[in-house]
C-alpha positions in Angstrom: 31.5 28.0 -20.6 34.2 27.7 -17.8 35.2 31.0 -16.3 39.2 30.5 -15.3 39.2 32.8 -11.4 43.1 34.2 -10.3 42.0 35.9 -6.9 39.7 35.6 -4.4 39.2 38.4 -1.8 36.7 37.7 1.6 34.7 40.7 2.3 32.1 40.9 5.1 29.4 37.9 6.0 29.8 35.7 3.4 30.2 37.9 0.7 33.5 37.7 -1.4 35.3 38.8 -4.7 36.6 37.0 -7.6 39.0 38.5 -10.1 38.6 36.4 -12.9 41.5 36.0 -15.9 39.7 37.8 -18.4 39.8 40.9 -16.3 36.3 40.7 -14.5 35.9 41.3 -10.6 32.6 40.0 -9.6 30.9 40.4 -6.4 29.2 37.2 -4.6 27.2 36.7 -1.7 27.0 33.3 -1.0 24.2 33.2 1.5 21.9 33.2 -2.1 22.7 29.7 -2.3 21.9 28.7 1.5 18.2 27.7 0.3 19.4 25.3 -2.4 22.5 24.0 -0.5 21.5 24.1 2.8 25.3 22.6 3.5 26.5 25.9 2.4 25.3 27.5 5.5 28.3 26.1 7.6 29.5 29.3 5.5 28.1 32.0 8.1 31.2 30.4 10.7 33.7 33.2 9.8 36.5 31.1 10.8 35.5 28.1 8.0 34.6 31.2 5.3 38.1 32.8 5.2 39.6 29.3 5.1 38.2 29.1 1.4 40.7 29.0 -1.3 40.6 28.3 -4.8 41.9 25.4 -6.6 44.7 24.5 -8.4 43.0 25.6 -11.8 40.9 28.1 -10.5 38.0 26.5 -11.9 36.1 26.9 -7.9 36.7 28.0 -4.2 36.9 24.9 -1.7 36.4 25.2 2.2 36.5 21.6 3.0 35.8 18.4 1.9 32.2 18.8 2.0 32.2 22.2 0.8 33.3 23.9 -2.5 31.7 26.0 -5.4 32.7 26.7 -8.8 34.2 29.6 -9.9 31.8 29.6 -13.3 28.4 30.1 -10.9 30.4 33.1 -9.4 31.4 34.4 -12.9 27.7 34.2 -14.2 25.3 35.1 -11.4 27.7 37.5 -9.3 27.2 41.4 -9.7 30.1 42.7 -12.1 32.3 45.3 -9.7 34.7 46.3 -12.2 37.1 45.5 -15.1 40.5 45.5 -15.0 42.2 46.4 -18.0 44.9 43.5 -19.4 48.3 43.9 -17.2 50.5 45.4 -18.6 52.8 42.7 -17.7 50.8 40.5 -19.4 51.3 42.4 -22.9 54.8 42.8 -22.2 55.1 39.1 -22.0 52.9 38.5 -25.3 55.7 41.1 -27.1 58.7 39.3 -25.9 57.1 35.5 -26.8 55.8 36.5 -30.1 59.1 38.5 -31.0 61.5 35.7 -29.7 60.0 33.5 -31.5 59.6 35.6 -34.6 63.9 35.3 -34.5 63.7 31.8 -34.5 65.5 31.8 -30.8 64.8 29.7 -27.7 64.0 31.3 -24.0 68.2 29.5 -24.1 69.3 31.4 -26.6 67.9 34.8 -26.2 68.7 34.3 -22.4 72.9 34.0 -23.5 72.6 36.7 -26.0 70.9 39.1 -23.1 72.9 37.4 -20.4 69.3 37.5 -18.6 68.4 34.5 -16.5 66.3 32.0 -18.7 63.7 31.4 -15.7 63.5 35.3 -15.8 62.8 34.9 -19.3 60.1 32.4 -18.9 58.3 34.0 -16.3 58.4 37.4 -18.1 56.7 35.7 -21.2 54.0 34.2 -19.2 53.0 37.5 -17.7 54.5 37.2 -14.1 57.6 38.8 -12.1 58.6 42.7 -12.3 61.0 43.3 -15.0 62.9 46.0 -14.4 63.5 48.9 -17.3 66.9 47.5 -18.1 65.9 44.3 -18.6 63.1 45.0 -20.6 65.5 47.3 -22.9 68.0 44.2 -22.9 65.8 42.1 -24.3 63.6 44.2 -26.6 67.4 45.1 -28.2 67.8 41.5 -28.3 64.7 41.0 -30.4 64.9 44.4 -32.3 62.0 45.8 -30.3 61.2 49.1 -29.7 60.6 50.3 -25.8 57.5 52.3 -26.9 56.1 48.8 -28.5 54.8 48.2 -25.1 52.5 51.4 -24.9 51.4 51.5 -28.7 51.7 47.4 -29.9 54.2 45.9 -32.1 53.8 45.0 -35.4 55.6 41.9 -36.2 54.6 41.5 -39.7 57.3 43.1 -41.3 59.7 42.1 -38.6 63.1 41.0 -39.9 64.9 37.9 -38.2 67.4 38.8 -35.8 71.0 39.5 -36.7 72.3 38.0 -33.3 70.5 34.8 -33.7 72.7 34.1 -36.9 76.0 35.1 -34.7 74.2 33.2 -31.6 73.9 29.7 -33.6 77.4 29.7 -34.8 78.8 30.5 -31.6 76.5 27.6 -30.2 78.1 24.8 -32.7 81.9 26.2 -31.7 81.0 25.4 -28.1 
């Protein structure tokens, strides 16, 4: 299984810390490895250690050319630190996708009925940026959303479409 890392954090020797997507933080030393991969001892230079960073995908960490390791051997041999519970970002964003959507409206047309930014939009859905609390109430009237849907979860089963998107199309064809 591929384990997907976000963050990596450089603790002392060559020990480091990888927050993983699904909430993990695992702990890693890497001098385990030096026996196996002897090229991994280039590692103990603290000046080539704290260069490490990890790809685009998060799939590993890579140093150099020569020297990279993959995120999933961190994920399955490293010592468990903590979990971190979901952000609640993250949720926000899954409420705001799942309930735009549920009205039938693109990022386009739920960002001229808010008058919110559709990037803002976009990057909300996905998890990222800081909403602030009156953007958040903007769009969750938008979408017919109650604020405390955030805390307690949403149920969009017996959500009804939304009476703006209606008001929102034919105002779209007069333009």
């Amino acid at each position: 299984m591929i384990h997907t890392a976000k963050t990596l954090k450089f603790l002392q020797g060559t020990s480091l810390e990888v927050t993983f997507i699904d909430g993990r933080v695992i702990r890693y030393d890497m001098a385990v490895m030096f026996n196996k991969y002897p090229q991994l001892k280039a590692l103990t230079n603290r000046e080539l250690f704290l260069k490490g960073h990890l790809d685009k995908g998060g799939y590993g960490i890579i140093w150099n050319d020569e020297l990279d390791f993959s995120a999933s051997s961190i994920y399955e041999n490293g010592e468990l630190v903590r979990e971190e519970s979901p952000e609640l970002n993250k949720k926000l964003g899954e409420i705001l996708r799942t309930g735009r959507l549920r009205h039938y409206l693109s990022q386009e047309e739920l960002a001229r009925l808010s008058k919110i930014d559709q990037g803002d939009i976009s990057r909300f859905e996905k998890g990222q940026g800081n909403p602030t609390l009156k953007k958040i109430a903007v769009l969750f009237d938008c979408l017919d959303i109650q604020i405390k849907e955030i805390v307690i979860g949403y149920d969009f089963s017996n959500a009804i479409k939304n009476p703006y998107a209606k008001l929102l199309k034919e105002q779209n064809k007069q333009e």
